[in-house]
C-alpha positions as CSV (number, residue, x, y, z in Angstrom):
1,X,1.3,-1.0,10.8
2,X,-2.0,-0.2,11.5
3,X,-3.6,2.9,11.0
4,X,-7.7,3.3,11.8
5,X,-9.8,6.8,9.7
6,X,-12.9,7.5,9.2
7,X,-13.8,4.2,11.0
8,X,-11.8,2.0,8.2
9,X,-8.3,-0.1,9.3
10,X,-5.8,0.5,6.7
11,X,-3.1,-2.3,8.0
12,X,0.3,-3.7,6.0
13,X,1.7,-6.9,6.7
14,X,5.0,-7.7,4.9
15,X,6.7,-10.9,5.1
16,X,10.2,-11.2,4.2
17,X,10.1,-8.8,1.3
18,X,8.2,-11.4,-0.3
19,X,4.6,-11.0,0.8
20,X,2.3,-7.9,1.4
21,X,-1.0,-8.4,3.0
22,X,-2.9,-4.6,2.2
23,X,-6.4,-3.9,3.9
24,X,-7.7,-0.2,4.1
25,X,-7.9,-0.1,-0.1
26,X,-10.2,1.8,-1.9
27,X,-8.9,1.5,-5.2
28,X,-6.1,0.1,-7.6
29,X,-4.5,3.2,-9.7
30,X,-1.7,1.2,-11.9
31,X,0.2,-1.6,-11.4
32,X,3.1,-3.3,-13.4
33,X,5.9,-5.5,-12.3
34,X,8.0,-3.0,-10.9
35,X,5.1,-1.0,-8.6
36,X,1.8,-1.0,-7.5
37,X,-0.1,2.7,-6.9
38,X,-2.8,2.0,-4.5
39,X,-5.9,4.6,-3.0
40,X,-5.9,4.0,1.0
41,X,-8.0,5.4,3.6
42,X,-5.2,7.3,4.9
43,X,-3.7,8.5,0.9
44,X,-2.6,6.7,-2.1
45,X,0.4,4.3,-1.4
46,X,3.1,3.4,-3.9
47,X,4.9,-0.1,-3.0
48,X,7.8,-0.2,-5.5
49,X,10.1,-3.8,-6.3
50,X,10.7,-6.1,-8.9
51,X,8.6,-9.0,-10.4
52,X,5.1,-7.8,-8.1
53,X,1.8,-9.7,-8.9
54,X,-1.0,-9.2,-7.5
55,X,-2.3,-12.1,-5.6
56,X,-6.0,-11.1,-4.4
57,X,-7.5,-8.1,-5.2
58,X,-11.0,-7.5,-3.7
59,X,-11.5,-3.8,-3.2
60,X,-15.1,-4.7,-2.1
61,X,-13.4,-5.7,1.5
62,X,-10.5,-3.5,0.7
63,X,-7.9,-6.0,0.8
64,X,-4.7,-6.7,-1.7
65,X,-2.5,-9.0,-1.7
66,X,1.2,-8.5,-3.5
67,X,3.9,-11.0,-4.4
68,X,7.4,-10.2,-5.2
69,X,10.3,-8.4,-3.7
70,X,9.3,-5.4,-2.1
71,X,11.9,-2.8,-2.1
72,X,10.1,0.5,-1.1
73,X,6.5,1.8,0.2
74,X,5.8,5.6,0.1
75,X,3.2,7.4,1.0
76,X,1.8,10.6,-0.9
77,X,-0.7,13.5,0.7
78,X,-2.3,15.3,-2.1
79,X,-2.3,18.5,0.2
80,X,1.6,18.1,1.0
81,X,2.3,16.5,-2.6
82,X,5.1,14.4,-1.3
83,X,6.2,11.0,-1.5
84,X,6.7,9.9,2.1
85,X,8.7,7.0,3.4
86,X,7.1,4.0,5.7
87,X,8.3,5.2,8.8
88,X,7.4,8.8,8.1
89,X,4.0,7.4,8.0
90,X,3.9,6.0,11.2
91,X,5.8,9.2,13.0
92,X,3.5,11.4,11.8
């Protein structure tokens, strides 16, 4: 996915469940082993699985990198205060 606002990229790469390449990050909110709540250009971004670490984290360039199996990523609009799924994202 990419997705370009306000002039900034915010682009996932996942690879085999495994890996997640972030860019488009303004800020980490929490993280643990079992999610990672992210600020993006385009809202904050919740990826949710089991043993995540966070490989590189440089919110500088706006880039985070994830290890771990990724079961979910959701999306939340603090004007629609949902959690919205990947491909709801990309639809809208």
């Amino acid at each position: 996915m990419n997705t370009v606002k306000d002039g900034q990229i915010h682009d996932i790469s996942l690879n085999m469940r495994k890996h997640m390449d972030i860019t488009g990050v303004r800020d980490v909110v929490s993280f643990d082993e079992q999610s990672v709540i992210l600020t993006t250009v385009c809202g904050e971004m919740t990826v949710e699985g089991r043993d995540i670490k966070i490989g590189v984290l440089d919110t500088d360039r706006g880039i985070v990198s994830l290890d771990g199996k990724v079961d979910a990523v959701f999306y939340s609009n603090s004007d629609e205060n949902k959690r919205q799924g990947l491909f709801g994202k990309l639809l809208k």
